[in-house]
Every structure is written in structure tokens, then in C-alpha cells.
C-alpha positions in Angstrom: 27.4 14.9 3.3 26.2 11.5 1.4 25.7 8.5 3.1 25.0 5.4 0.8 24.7 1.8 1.5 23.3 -0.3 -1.3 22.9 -4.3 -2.2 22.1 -5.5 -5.9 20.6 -8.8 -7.4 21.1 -9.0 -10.9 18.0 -10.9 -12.7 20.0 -11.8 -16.2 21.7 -8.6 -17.7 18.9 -6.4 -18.2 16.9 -6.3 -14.9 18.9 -4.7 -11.7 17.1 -4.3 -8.5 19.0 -2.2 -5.9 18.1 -1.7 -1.9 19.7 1.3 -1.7 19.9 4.0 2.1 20.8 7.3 1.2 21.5 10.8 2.8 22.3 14.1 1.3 22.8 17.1 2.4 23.2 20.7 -0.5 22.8 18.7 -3.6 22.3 20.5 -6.6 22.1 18.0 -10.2 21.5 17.5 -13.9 21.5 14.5 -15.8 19.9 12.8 -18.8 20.6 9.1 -19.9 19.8 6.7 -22.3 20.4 2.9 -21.9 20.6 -0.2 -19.9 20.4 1.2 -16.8 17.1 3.2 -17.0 16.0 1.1 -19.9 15.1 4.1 -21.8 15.2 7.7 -22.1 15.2 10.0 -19.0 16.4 13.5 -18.3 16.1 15.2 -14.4 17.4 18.3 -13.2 17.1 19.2 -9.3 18.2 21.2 -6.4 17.6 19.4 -3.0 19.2 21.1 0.6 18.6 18.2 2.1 17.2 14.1 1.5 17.1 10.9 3.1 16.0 8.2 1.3 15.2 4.0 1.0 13.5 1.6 -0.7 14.1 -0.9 -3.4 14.9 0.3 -7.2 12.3 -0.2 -10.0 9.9 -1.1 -7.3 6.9 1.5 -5.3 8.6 0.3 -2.5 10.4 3.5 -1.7 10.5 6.8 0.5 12.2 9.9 0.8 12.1 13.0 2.9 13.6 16.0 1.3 13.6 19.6 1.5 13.9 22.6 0.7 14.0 21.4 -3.6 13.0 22.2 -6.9 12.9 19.7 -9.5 11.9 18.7 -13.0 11.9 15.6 -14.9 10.4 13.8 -18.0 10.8 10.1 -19.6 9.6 7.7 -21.0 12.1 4.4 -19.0 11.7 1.9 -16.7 11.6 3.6 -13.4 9.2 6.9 -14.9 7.5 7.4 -17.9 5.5 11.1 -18.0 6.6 14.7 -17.3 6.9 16.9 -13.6 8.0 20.1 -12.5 7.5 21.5 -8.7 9.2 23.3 -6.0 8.7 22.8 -1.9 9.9 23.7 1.3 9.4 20.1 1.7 7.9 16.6 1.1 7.2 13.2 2.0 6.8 10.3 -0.1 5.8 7.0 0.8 5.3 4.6 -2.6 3.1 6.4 -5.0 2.0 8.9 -2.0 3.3 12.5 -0.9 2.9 15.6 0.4 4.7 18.2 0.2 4.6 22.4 1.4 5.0 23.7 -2.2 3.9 22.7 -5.7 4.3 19.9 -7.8 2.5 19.7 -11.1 2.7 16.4 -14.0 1.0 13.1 -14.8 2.9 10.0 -15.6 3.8 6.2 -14.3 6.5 5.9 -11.5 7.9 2.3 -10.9 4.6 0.3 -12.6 2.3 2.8 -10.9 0.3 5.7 -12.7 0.2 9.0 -10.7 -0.8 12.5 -10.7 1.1 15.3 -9.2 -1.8 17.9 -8.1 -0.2 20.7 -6.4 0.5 20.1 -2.6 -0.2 16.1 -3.3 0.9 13.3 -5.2 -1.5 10.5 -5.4 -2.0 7.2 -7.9 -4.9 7.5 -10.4 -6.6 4.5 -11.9 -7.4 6.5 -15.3 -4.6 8.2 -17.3 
């Protein structure tokens, strides 16, 4: 099942901001991409049962509910620069906050904030 609903404002040809609704439901991916639309280099690979998600592209404002998943992903792009690996039964996030039952481990900056993945928490640091 995916459910996606999404609106774009182009700022000249570089700069896309998306409000984007989405639902999915035994997702399993891999992708690494290079170019306009990350503005840089960025590899993921993930397995998610199930996730809901909204917000607004290259922005904190964003939040997702997912679960069970394992994911890893490193970059240095527009959206996420710095390196994660984790696996949970589930998780929250709400901007640069989650929680999640399971482990998540990495340091970078997500969407113009800097954050630490701890473990069971994922919170913004002021010091990387």
C-alpha cells in the first residue's frame, strides 16, 4: 500500500521544497544518488513494515511513524550530511526529535540541524 499526496514550489532551478503525506506499508529499499535533487552525494538502504509520514522537504519540519525497520545511511547533501545505522521495533520523530524501541547509532546534520543518534533517542546537539 502507498499513499502520496505532494505540492512543490520551485525557488529558481536548484532549490525544491515539497509538502509531501505519505503511507507505506512492507517497503524494503536501496538507493544512492548524486545530483540536483539531493544537491550532493547520498546513499540509504532500509527495510520498513510499515510508515506514515509529513512534513515539508529540506526543512525540520517533518514526522514519521514507522516500524518494525532497519536502516542505514551516510552523506554529505542538502537534506543529511553524517553517517547512521539502527534497527527498531519502532519510532517516532518529530523534527530533530525521536524515539524509538531499538537502536540507532550516528552523528551528522539533518535538514540545517546537527543531531546525535544515541541509542533509543535521537536528539539535536549544539557541539559536533
Amino acid at each position: 500500500m502507498q499513499m502520496q499526496g505532494l505540492c512543490s514550489w520551485r525557488w529558481h532551478q536548484a532549490l525544491v521544497w515539497k509538502v509531501v503525506q505519505k503511507a507505506n506499508a512492507g517497503k524494503a529499499s536501496a538507493s544512492v544518488g548524486f545530483g540536483i535533487e539531493k544537491l550532493g552525494l547520498y546513499a540509504e538502504t532500509s527495510a520498513v513494515s510499515a510508515k506514515v509520514a509529513a512534513g515539508i522537504d529540506h526543512t525540520p519540519l517533518q514526522a514519521h511513524a514507522q516500524g518494525p525497520a532497519a536502516s542505514a545511511e551516510t552523506g554529505v547533501s542538502w537534506d543529511y550530511t553524517g553517517a547512521c545505522v539502527g534497527a527498531s521495533l519502532g519510532e517516532v520523530r518529530a523534527g530533530p526529535f525521536a524515539v524509538r524501541a531499538g537502536l540507532k547509532f550516528g552523528a551528522g546534520i539533518r535538514n540545517g540541524v546537527p543531531e546525535v543518534d544515541s541509542g533509543p533517542v535521537t536528539a539535536p546537539c549544539s557541539i559536533m
